[in-house]
N, C-alpha and C positions, 0 to 999 in steps of 0.2 A: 290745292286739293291733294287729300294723301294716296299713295298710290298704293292699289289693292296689295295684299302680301300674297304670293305665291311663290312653287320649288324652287323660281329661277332669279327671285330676287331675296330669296328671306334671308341670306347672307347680308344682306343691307338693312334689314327691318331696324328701327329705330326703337328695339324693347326696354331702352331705360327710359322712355318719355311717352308711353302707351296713350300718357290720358285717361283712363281706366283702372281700377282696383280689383279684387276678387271681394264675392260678396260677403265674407264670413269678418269683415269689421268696418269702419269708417273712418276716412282722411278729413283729416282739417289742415290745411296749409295759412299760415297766421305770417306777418309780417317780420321783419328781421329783429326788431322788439319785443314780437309776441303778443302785440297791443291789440291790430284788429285782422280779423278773419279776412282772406286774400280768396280763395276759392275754399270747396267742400264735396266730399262725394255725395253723390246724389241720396245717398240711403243713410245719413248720415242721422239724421230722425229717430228712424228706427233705432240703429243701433244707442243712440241717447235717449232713447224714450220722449223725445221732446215733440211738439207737435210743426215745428218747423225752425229751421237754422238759416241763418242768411248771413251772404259778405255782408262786410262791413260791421260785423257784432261786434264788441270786446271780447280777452277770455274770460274778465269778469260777468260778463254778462253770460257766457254758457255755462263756465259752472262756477259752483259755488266757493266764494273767497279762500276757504283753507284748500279748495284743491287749484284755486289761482296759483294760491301760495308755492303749495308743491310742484309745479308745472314750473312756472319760472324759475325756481332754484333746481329741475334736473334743465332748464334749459342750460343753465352756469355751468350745469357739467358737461351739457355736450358738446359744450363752448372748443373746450378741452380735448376732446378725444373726438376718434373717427368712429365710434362704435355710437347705436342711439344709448339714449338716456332710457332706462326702465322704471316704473312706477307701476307696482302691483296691487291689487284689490283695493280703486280706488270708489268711494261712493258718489253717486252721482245726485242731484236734484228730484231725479226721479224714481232714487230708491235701488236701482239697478248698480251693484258695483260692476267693474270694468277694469285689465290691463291695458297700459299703456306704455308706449315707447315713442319719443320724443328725438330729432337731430336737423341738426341744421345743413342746409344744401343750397350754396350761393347766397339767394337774400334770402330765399325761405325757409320759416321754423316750420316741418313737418310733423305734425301728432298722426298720431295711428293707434287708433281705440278698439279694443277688442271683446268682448263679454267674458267676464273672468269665471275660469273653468278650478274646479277643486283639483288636486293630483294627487297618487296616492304620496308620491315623493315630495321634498323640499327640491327645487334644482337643484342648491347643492348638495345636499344629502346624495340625489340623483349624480351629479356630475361626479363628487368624490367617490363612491361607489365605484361605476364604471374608470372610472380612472385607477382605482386601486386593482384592476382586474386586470388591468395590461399593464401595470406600471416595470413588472418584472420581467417581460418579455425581451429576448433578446436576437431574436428573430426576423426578417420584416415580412413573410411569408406568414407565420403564428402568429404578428402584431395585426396585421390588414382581417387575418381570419376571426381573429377574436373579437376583434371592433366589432366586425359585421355580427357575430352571434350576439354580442351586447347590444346592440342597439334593434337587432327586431326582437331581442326577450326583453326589453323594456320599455320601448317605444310602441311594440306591436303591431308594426305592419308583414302584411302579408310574404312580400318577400324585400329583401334586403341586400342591395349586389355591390361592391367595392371597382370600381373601374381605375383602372392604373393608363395614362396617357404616355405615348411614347412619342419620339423626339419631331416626330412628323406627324400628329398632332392624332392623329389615330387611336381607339382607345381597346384596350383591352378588357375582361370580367377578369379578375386576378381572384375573386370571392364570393359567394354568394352564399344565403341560409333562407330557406322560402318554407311556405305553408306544403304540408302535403297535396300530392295531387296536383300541383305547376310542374310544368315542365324547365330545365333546366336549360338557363342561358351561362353558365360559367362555359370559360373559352371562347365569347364569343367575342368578334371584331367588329368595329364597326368605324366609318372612313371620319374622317376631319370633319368635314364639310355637315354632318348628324350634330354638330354642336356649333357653332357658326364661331365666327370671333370676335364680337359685339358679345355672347354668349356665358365668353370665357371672360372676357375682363367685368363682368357683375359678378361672375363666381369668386373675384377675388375680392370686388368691395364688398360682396355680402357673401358672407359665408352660409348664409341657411335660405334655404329659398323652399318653398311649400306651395303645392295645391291642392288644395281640399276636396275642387272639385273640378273635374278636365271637363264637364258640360256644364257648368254653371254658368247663370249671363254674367258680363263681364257690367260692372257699375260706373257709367261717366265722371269723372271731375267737373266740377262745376264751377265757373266757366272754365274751358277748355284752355288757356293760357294764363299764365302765371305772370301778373303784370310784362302781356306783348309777347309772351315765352311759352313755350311748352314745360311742364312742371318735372323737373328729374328725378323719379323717383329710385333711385340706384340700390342706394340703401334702404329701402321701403320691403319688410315684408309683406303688404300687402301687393305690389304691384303685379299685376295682370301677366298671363305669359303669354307667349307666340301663339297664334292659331294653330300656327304651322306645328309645333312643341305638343300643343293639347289634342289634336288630330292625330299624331305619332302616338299616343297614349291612348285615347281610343280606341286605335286598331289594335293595340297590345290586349285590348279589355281591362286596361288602368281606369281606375276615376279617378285616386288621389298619388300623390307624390310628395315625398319633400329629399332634397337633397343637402349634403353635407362638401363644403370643398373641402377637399386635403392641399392642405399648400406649405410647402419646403423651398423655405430659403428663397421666398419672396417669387415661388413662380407657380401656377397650379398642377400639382402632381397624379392629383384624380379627385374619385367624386366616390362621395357615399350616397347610394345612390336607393330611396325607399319606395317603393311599390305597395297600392294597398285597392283590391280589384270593389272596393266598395268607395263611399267619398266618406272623407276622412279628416277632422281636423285637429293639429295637433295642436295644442292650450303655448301658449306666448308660453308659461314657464318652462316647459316641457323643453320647447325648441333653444328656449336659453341653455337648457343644461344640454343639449344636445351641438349646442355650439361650443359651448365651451369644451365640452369632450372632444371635438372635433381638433380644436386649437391644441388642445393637450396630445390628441393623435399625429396631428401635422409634426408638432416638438419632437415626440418621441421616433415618430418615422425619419425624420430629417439625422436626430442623431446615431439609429441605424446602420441610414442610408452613408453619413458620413465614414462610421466604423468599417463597414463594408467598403469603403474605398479607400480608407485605410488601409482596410486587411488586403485587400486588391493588390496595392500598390507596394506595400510590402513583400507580400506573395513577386509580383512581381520582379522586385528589386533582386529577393532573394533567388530568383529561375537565373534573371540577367548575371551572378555574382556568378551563378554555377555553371554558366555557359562562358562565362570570360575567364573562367581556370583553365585557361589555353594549354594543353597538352604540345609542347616543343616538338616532340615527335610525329605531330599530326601536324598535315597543311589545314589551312583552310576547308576546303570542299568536306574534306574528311569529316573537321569538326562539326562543321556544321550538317552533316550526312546524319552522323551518330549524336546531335541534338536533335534531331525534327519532332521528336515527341514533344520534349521538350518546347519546343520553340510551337508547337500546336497548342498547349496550352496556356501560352500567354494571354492568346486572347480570343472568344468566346467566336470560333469558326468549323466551318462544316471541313475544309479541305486548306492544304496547306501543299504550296512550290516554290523550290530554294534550284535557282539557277544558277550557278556558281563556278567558274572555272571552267566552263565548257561542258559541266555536267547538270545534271537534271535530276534532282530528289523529291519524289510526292508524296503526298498519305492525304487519306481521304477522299472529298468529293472534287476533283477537279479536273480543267480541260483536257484531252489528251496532246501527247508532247508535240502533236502535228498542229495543232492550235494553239500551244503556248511557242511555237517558232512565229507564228503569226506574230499572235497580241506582242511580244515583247518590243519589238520597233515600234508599232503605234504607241504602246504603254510610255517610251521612252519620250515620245512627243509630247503628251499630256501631262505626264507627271515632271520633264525639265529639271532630271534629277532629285527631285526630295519626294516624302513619304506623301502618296497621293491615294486617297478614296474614295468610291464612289458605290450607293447603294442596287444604282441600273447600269451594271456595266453596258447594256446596249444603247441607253442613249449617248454617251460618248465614242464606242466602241462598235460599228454595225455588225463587227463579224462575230461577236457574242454570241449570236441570237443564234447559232448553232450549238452552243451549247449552255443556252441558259437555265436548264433543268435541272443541270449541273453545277453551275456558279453565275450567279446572278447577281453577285456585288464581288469588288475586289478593294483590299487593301494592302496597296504594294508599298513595300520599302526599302529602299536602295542599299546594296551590300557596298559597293566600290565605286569609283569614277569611271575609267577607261581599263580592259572594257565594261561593260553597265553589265551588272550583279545585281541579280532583287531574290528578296524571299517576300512571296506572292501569299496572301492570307484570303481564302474566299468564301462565300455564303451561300448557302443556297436560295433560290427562290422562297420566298417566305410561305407562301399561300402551302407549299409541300408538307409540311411539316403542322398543318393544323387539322382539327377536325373540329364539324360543328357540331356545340354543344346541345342544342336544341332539338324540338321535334320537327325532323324537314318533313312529315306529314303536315305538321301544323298549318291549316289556314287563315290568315286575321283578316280581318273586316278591314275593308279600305273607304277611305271617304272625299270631302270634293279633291282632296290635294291630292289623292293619287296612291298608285300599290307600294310606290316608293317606301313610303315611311311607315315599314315593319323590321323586325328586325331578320328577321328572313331576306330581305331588300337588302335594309344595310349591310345583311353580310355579305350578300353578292355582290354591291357595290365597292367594299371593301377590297374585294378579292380582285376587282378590276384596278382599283387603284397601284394595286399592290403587283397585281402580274410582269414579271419579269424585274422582279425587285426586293434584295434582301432586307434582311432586319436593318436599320439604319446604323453607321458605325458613328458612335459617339462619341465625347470628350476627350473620357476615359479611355478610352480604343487608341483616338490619335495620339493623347500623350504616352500611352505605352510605345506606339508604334517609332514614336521619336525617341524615346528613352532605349529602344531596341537599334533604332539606326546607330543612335551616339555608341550601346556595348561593339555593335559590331563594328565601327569604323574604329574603335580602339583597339580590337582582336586583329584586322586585319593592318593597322600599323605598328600594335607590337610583333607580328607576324613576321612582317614587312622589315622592322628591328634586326628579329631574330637571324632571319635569313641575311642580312646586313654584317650581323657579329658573325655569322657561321661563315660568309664569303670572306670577312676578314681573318677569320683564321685561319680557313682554307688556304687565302692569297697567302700568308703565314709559312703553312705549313710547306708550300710549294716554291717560298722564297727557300726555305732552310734544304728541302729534298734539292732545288736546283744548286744552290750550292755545295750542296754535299758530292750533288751529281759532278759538278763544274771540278772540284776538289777531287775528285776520284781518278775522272778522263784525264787530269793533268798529270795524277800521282800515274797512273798507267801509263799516258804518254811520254813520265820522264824514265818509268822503266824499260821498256819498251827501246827507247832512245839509248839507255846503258846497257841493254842487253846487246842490242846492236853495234856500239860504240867499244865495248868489248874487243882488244886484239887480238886479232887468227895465231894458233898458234902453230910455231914453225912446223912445216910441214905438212898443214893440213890443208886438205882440198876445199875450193869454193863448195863445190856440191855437199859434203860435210857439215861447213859449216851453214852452209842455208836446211839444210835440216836441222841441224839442233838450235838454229833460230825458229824455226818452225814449232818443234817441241816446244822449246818457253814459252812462244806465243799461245800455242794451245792450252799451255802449265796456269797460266795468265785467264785467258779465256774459263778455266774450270774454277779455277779460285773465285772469281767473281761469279760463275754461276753459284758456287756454294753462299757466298754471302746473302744474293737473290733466293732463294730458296731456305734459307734459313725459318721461314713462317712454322716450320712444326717442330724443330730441332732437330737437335743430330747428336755427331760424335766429337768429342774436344778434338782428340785424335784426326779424327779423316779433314777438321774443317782447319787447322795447323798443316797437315798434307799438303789442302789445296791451296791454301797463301805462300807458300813455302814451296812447292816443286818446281816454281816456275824458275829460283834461283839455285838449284842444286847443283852440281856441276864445276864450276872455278871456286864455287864457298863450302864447305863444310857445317852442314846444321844437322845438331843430334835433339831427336825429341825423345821425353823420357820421362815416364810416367803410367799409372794401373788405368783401367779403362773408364770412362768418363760420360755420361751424357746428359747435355745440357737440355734445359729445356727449351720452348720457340721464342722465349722472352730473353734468355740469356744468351743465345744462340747468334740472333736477330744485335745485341750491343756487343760480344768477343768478336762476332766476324769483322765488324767496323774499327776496334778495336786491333786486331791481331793485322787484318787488311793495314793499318795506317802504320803500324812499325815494322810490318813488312818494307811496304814501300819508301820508309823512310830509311830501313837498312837498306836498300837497294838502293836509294840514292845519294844517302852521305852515310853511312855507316859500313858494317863487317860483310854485307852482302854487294858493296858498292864496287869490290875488286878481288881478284883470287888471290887466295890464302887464306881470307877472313873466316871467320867462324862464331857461328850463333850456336848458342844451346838454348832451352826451352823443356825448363821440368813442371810438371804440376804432380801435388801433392795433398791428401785431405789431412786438414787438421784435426784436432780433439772435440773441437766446440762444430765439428761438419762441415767447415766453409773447404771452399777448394783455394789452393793458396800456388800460384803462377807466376814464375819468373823466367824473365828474359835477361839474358847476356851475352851481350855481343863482344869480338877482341879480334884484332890483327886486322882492323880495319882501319883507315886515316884518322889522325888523331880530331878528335870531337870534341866541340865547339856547342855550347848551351845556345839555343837561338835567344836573342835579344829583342823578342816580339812572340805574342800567342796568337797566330792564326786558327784558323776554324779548326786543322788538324790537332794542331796541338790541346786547345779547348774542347775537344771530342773526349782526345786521352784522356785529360784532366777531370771530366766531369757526369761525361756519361754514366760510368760503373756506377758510382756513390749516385747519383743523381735518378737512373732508370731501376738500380739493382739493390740499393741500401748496402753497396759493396765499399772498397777503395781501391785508388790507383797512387801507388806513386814511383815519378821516374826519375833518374840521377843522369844528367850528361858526364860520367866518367873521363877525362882525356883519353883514357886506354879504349873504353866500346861504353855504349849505354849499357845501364841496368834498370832492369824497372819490375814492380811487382802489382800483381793483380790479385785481388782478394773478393771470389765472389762468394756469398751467402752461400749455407747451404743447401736452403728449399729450391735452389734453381740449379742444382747439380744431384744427380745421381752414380754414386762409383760403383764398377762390380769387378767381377774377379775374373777376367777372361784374361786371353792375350792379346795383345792390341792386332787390329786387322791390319794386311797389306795388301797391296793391288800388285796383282800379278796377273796381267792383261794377258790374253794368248792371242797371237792371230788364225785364222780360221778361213781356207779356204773360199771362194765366193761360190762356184757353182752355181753361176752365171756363163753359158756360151760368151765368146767373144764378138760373136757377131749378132749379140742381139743388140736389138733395134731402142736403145733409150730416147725419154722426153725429157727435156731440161726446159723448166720454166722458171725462168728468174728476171727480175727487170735490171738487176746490175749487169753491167756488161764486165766490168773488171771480176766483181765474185763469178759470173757465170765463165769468165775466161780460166779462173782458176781452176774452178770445177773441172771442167771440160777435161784440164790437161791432168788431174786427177783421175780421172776415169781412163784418159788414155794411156794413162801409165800401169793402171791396171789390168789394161789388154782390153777394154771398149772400145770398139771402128767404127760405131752406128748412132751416131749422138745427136739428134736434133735442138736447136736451140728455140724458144718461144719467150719474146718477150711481154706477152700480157696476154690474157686470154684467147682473142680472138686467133692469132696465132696458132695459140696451141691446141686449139678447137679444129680448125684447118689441118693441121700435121696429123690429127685423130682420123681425120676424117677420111685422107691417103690409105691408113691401115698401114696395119706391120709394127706399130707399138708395142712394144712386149714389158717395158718397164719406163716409170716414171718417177721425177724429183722434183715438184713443187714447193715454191717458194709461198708462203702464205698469206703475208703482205705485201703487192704487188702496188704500194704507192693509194692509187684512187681506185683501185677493187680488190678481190682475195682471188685466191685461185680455186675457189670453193664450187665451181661451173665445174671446172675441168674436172674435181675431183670426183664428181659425182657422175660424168661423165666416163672416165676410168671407169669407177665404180659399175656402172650401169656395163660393160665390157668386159667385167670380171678381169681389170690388166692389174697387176699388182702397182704401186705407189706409195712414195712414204713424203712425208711433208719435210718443210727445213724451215727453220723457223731462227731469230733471235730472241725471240718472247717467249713467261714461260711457255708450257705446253699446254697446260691446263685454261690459260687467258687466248689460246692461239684458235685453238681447235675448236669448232661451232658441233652442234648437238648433231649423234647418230657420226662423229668424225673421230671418237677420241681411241679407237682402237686402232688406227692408223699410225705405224710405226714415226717416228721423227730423230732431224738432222737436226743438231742445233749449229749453229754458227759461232765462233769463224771455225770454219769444217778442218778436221784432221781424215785426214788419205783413207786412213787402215779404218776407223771407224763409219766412216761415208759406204764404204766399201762393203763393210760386215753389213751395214744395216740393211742397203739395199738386195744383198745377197738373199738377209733373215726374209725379207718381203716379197722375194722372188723363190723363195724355198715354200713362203706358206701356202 
């Protein structure tokens, strides 16, 4: 027994094997030969004019031999094809012509006879026509709309609506053209479940499906099975439709209908879909040309839709090529900060978050960053590393549902591994974003099924299906989103490169600075060693001479701060002074030349330069023992270069080294190599000679007299018994100190060696002056000074760094010591800072 059809099962209805026809023609089902009649619809008389038909006839015996004839040769053709066999205006026995459409299904040849109607068209004439009307279109928006105008101006139904299906089976109005005076369903939604799925797979074997009349009675097959079978009428356009289908139209105030599939690329994309509020039937020719227009609509929307993903994907390509022009100077975060627009319109979303580097970049509709600390650990659970999506973020995700208003689908895609980087693509709730097209005044008539099936209904059903759920993310969506992970995982491993090559240079340049350093402390330490090695001469006292050891060491001391300082330039003159005073005294060195200033580039290679034959005169050449003597003239040339020679004489007889260490490779190769200058030097047996040739864009002469230092000392005016703070962590430098200051007539000298110390001694009272050392190891003395400060006690800093690198913000007026300290200048400074 068959089981009734109602709301809760009509999903299961069995509508290609009804049993049943509509009554506006007549079925004959004939044997797999065609020979004899198997069943017949009940009204099959009438529509033949004959006064009774019965199983078991021949087709000879219903009609007459030349349209035997014809019947069996279109049966040959539907042998053939999946589409029926056509035969138009055929005459019958009783005078009545008739079309006809013929196909085979399993064993049975199905006829289907219709009363043949005049038109004003030929179908083709009709179908070429409307085909020539959109053939130019390039649009799919202008193609869906046009179709829909072309076929109710010449179909002439009341109204005419284009439904576009989306990936969840849901269908949209994407078109409509209607008679005056209907109210308007374009925009309208309506759920999956409005078209069943038994529904949709006949929309694809028959592309034309028509009712004439949604209250007509429905006509039995006779007998009711098909040898033992139910009769499949698939491809029948006569077969009968749902109650449930004709009830749904009723309440609209439909009587008749026919629809058109759109089908792309072998799947159904929508429906053309016609409305006509009177019953209405459309002539077999009619609906031929309207299929075949349909099939030519399906073509031409498919190659559209492919263009458009085409263009898509290109569009695409080309965003992804200009986002992976990795700016070197930009990290990651960056880049990706100042892509977001960018990277928003990849792909079709309401909000967009790029978590990156411990930073957080949004735009648009999305969670706040208290909720994306949240989601991202669960995120990381579900997605398992790759690009993961989902239309309800809340059925995955509970804690969603706080702000699903807001993002109600999410499509994440992973920036990095360890730690996890996503740039977050989100959607809004869909239902937000529509309005219904209709009259929600409108009341329709409901019947035995129920108020369900209006479209009022289905759009509230729709809206339920849909709550707390974006537009579904498609194909297309995923393979950008993976084409978007693979740019990024290349940005951030050329990144990753870059920073690779940059540390290898770095490591580079830090090998060359340390040995330059390691080459310097050595060249110092062996001067240092000859200055000291150096015999007293007769007569003089130790105390004597540990002064003018002291001097050199300080002569020493300056010369290298000039080298360090050389970043802005200076004077040929004064930066020759400081590499050169430290050996004045047992050697004779005349410099001689008009005044000179080099710039921070030239400055920065002469100091390294002048430094290394200094030091190398001081330890095998004319500065190496008394009597020796260096000269040292520069001179501008014609062509502007400045032109520099050294000569040294009466120093041990000189020996060419037989190896180029780094020093010697400096000399050699710096000038010409940083300067576009030259160097070249001659070991003499008598003293070196050697000449320096620097450009003249890096030299400026004038016409002054060359400076000389002529230092004065200056009273301290400092009491004797005021109360100093000595912070320093050396115990040997702070020993030196001390007996510095006591030589200067200070009796009041506290020592601190780290902060807290000297925070305590503050804290006694009776401070009246301080000397802070500024790197104190593992802290600054930056406490105490702003302590002072806060005291109003004068202080000056001491430093071996420059000044500028030493001193921290709101410090740099704070006078400074540099190291290793001279007496008389320790002395002036603290006096100047006790005077201000």
């Amino acid at each position: 027994m068959t089981e009734p059809v109602t709301l809760t099962n009509c999903d299961r209805e069995p509508i290609h094997i009804p049993g049943t026809i509509q009554p506006f023609g007549a079925m004959l089902a004939f044997d797999s030969g065609m020979d004899l009649l198997r069943q017949h619809s009940a009204n099959c008389a009438q529509i033949l004019g004959r006064e009774g038909v019965r199983n078991g006839e021949s087709l000879d015996d219903i009609f007459t031999p030349a349209v035997a004839r014809q019947l069996r040769a279109a049966r040959e053709v539907a042998l053939t094809q999946t589409r029926p066999a056509l035969v138009f205006d055929v005459p019958l026995r009783s005078g009545r012509r008739v079309d006809m459409a013929l196909h085979r299904n399993g064993a049975a040849t199905i006829l289907e006879v219709e009363p043949a109607t005049e038109t004003p068209f030929p179908p083709l004439q009709l179908t070429r026509l409307m085909m020539d009307r959109i053939g130019g279109i390039v649009s799919m928006e202008e193609l869906i709309a046009a179709a829909t105008k072309l076929i109710r101006a010449h179909l002439g139904y009341d109204r005419v609506m284009a439904y576009e299906f989306g990936p969840d089976g849901a269908g949209r109005v994407m078109a409509e053209e209607r008679r005056e005076g209907l109210e308007s369903f374009l925009g309208q939604y309506f759920p999956a479940a409005d078209i069943p799925v038994q529904a949709r797979r006949l929309y694809l074997a028959n592309t034309i499906r028509l009712i004439s009349d949604a209250s007509a009675e429905r006509v039995p097959i006779l007998p009711e099975l098909f040898e033992g079978t139910p009769l499949d009428m698939s491809q029948a356009h006569l077969r009968s439709v749902s109650p449930v289908h004709c009830e749904y139209l009723r309440n609209m105030g439909v009587a008749a209908s026919m629809s058109i599939s759109i089908i792309v690329d072998g799947a159904l994309w929508g429906l053309i879909a016609c409305h006509h509020y009177s019953p209405r039937l459309l002539p077999m020719a009619e609906r031929v040309a309207a299929e075949m227009f349909g099939e030519f609509l399906s073509l031409h929307l498919g190659t559209l839709l492919r263009k458009r993903k085409l263009d898509m994907a290109a569009n695409t390509r080309a965003r992804l090529e200009r986002l992976s022009r990795l700016d070197t100077s930009q990290d990651v975060p960056e880049l990706l900060s100042q892509g977001i627009e960018e990277l928003s319109e990849l792909l079709d979303c309401d909000g967009i978050a790029i978590r990156v580097g411990g930073n957080l970049f949004t735009r648009g509709s999305v969670p706040d960053e208290e909720a994306l600390d949240t989601l991202l650990p669960l995120l990381e659970q579900q997605a398992a590393g790759d690009v993961w999506a989902t239309n309800c973020l809340v059925d995955h995700l509970p804690i969603a549902e706080s702000f699903h208003d807001r993002a109600a689908g999410l499509l994440a895609v992973p920036v990095s591994q360890l730690p996890r980087d996503w740039i977050l693509f989100f959607r809004r709730e869909q239902i937000q974003t529509l309005v219904w097209a209709g009259n929600p005044e409108k009341v329709y008539e409901t019947g035995p099924f129920g108020d369900r099936l209006t479209p009022r209904r289905s759009f509230e059903l729709w809206k339920q299906d849909v709550h707390r759920r974006c537009r579904p993310w498609n194909v297309d969506d995923l393979e950008t989103a993976h084409a978007l992970r693979t740019t990024l995982v290349e940005i951030v491993l050329l990144h990753n490169e870059l920073l690779s090559e940059e540390r290898a240079r770095a490591d580079l340049r830090q090998r060359v600075l340390n040995d330059e350093l390691n080459h310097r402390v050595k060249n110092i330490l062996a001067v240092i060693k000859s200055v000291i090695g150096h015999p007293v001469e007769e007569g003089r006292t130790l105390e004597s001479y540990v002064a003018a050891l002291k001097g050199r060491i300080q002569a020493l001391s300056h010369a290298h701060d000039q080298v360090m300082r050389g970043d802005g330039g200076g004077s040929l003159h004064a930066l020759l002074q400081a590499e050169l005073s430290p050996y004045r005294g047992s050697s004779e060195i005349r410099l001689e030349g008009p005044g000179a200033t080099l710039d921070s580039r030239s400055f920065s290679v002469m100091a390294q330069i002048l430094h290394e034959m200094a030091t190398n005169a001081a330890k095998y050449g004319a500065l190496s023992r008394p009597g020796g003597r260096l000269d040292v003239r520069w001179t501008p040339s014609t062509d502007g270069t400045c032109r520099l020679t050294w000569r040294e004489s009466g120093g041990p007889p000189v020996i060419a080294p037989d190896r180029k260490g780094f020093g010697s490779l400096l000399l050699e190769r710096s000038l010409p190599f940083d300067l576009g200058g030259s160097s070249r030097i001659d070991y003499h047996p008598s003293g070196v000679e050697a000449e320096f040739v620097l450009p003249g864009r890096h030299v400026r002469f004038e016409d002054k007299p060359l400076p000389t230092d002529t230092p004065t000392p200056s009273p301290t005016g400092i009491p004797e018994e005021a109360h100093v703070l000595l912070l320093e962590d050396q115990l040997l430098i702070a020993m030196d100190v001390e007996a510095m200051l006591e030589e200067a007539g200070f009796t009041r000298i506290s020592l601190a060696r780290n902060v807290a110390q000297a925070l305590e001694i503050l804290e006694t009272g009776g401070v009246e002056l301080a000397m802070l050392d500024v790197n104190l190891g593992h802290e600054t003395s930056i406490p105490v000074a702003e302590a002072l400060r806060a005291r109003a006690i004068p202080f000056v800093f001491a430093t071996g760094y420059d000044e500028g690198s030493a001193l921290p913000g709101g410090m740099q007026d704070v006078p400074v010591v540099r190291k290793p300290y001279d007496a008389d200048n320790l002395v002036e400074t603290l006096s100047a800072a006790y005077r201000a």
